[in-house]
N, C-alpha and C positions, 0 to 999 in steps of 0.2 A: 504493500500500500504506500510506504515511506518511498518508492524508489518509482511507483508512478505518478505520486506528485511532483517529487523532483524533477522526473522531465518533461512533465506537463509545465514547470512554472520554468525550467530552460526552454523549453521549447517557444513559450510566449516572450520571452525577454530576447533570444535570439531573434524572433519577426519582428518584433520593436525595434533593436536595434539594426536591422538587415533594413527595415523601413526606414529608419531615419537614415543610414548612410546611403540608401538609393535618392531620399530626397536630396541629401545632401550631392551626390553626383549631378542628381537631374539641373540642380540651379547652377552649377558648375558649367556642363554642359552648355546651358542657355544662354550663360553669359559668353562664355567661347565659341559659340555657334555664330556665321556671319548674319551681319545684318540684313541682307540685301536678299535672302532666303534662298539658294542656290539649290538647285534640281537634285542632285546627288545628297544632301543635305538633306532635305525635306522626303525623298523617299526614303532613307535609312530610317528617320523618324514613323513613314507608314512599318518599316516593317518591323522597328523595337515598339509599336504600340500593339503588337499581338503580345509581345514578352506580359508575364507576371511581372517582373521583376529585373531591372538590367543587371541585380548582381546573380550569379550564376547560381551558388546554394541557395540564397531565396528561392528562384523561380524555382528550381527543383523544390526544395521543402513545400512548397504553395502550392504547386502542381500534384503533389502526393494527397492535396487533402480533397475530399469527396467537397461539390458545389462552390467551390475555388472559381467558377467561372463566372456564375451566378451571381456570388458578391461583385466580383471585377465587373461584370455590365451594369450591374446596380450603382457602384461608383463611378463610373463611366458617363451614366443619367444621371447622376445627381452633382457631375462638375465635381467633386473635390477630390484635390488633387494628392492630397494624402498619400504614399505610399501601399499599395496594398496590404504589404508585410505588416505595415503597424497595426492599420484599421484589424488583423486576424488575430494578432497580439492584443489587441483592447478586448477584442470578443473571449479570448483566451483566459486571460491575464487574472478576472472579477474569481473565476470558476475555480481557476489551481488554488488563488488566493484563501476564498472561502474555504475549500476543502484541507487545506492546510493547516487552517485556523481551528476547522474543526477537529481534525488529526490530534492537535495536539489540546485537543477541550476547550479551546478557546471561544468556541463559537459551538451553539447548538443544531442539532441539524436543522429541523425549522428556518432557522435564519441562514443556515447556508444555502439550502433549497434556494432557499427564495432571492439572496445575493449571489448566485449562482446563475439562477433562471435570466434575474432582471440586468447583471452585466454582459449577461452574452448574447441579448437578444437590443440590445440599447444598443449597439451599433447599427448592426442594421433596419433596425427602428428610424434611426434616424436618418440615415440613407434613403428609406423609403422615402420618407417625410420631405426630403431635398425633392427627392428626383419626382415625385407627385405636386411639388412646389412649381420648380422648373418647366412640368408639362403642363401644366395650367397657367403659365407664363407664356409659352411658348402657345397656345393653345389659342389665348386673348389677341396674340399680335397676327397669328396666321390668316386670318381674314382681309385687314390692311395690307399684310405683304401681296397675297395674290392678288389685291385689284391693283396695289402697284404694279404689280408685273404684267398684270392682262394689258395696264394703260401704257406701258414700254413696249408691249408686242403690238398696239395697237398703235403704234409712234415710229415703229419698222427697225426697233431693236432685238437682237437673238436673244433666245433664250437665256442665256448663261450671259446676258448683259443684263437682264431682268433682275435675274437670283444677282449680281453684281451690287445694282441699286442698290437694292435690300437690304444686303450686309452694309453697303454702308450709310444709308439714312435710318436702319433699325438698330434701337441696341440691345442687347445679349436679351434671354437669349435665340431669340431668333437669326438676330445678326450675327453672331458668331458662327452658327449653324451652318448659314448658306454662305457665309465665306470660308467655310473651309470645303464645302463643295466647291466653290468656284476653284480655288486653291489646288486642290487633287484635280481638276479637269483640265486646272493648267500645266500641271506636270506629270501629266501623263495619261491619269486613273481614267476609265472612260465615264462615260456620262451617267450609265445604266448603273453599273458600281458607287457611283459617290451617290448615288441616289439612294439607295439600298444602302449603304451605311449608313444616310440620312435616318432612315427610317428606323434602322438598326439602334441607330443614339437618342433617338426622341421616340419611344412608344406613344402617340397620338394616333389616333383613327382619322382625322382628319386631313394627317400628312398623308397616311398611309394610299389615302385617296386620292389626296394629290399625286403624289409619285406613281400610282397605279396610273390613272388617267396619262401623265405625260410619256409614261414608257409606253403604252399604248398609242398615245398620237403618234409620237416617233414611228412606230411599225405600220401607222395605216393611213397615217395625217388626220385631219378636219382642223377645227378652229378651234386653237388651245387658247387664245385669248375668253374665247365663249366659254369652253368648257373650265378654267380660272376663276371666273367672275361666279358659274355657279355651283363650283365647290364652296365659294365665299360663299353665299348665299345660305347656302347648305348648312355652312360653318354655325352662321349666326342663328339661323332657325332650331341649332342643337342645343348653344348656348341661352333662348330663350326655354325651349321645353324643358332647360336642367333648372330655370328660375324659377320657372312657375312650379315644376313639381317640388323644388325646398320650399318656395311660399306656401301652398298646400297643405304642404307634411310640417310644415313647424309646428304647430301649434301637438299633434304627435309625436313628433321628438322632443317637443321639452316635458311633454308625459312622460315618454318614454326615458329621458335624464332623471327626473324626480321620482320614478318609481323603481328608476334604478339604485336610486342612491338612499332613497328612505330607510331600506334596509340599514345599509351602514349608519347613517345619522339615529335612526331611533337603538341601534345597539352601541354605540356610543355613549349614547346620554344613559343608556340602562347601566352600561359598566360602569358609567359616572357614579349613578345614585343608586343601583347595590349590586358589587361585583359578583357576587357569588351566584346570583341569578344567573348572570352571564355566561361567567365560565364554566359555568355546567354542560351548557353545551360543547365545550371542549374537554370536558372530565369523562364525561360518560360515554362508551363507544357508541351507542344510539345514537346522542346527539352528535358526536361526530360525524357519524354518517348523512344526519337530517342536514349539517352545514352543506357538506360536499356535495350532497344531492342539490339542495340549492343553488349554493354555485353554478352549479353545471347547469343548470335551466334557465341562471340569470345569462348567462354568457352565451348560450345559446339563442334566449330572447334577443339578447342584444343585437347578435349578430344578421336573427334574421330582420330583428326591425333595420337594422343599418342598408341591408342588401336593398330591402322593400322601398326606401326613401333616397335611395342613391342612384344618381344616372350618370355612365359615362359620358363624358362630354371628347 
């Protein structure tokens, strides 16, 4: 037990530290990288952005671990630029610790469970959180861009001067987006590929359709300016059905908050004013059981009122 905590908690301080010396390379690199972005240069960059890791034992280490890729697209979408090694190290790091603590009695299990659960899952929690942030960023400005671009194709400019504007009258993150496609189509990448990575790096339904539609023009023609204007179109009539369905359902989700939370609030105040009433339900195996049973039906509620009042946009 002593000897697989031990390299549970080396193994997390080695990604931490393999993660900071890769950031540490990477800012190195950037500042020694030329200015002027030079073709040779910028494709060595497409192909160490498949790498985990540019330093060698990291990527191997990271590579050994089951959904390793999963994280890395998820930090990927959510922009931060954090070392992967570390971000695997922070998820690591809460787990050995607590088990450690409790090893040696210092922590009861209870509290390790639960310091356990909530440091290893708090990273990618908040990844999500970014990268759900970012698409509904990106989500707001996609309507704007394609009428600019329809109004540039309607103006006798090329496509890929269109997606040009964009990047640079928008800012991030849409703008950044389509100027690193323009970017990769000018050194080399084709058209159909930077598109597909587009889509690859912003999970949107609404891009998706966009890039579906222009690869298809491409292979058969008609009027992409037309078919731009009513994707937008499109765009905004999703963004009104997701308002009007939270207008709606509010007045249900704040039920559904207050009768989520009554529970805790009226057992609160009951531990306050006599605990022993309380914690009976944690003394007795029965009521043990009746908590856990509860639980699981609160969470269950939750999730299905969440699904019931939620539209993707």
């Amino acid at each position: 037990m002593l000897v697989a905590i031990t390299i549970g908690l080396a193994i997390s301080a080695l990604l931490i530290a393999g993660g900071g010396f890769a950031a540490y390379q990477a800012r190195a690199a950037s500042d020694a990288a030329p200015k002027g972005g030079e073709a040779g240069a910028w494709t060595g960059g497409i192909a160490r952005a498949q790498d985990l890791s540019p330093t060698g034992w990291v990527h191997s280490l990271l590579n050994a671990l089951p959904g390793i890729e999963r994280l890395d697209r998820l930090r990927r979408r959510a922009d931060v630029t954090t070392p992967l090694g570390a971000l695997v190290g922070a998820c690591l790091a809460p787990a050995g610790a607590s088990v450690a603590l409790a090893f040696v009695d210092a922590l009861g299990m209870p509290a390790m469970l639960v310091i356990a659960t909530v440091g290893s899952v708090a990273t990618p929690a908040y990844l999500s959180w970014r990268a759900a942030a970012r698409r509904a960023h990106f989500q707001r400005q996609l309507p704007d861009a394609l009428d600019m671009m329809a109004r540039s194709l309607r103006a006798g400019h090329a496509f890929l001067a269109g997606m040009k504007i964009v990047a640079e009258e928008f800012p991030a993150p849409i703008g950044a987006e389509f100027r690193s496609v323009v970017e990769e189509v000018a050194f080399g990448v084709s058209v159909t590929e930077a598109l597909q990575r587009l889509t690859a790096r912003v999970d949107s339904p609404a891009l998706n359709f966009f890039v579906t539609s222009v690869l298809i023009q491409r292979e058969s023609g008609g009027n992409l300016a037309e078919i731009l204007n009513t994707i937008s179109r499109m765009t905004r009539k999703r963004f009104e059905l997701a308002a009007k369905v939270r207008a709606v359902s509010a007045e249900g989700r704040l039920s559904a908050v207050i009768l989520f939370a009554l529970p805790f609030a009226l057992g609160g105040l009951l531990l306050i004013i006599n605990p022993d009433y309380v914690l009976l339900l944690f003394r007795d195996p029965i009521g043990r059981a009746m908590v856990t049973v509860g639980g699981v039906l609160m969470l269950i509620g939750g999730v299905v009122t969440k699904r019931m009042v939620t539209v993707r946009e």
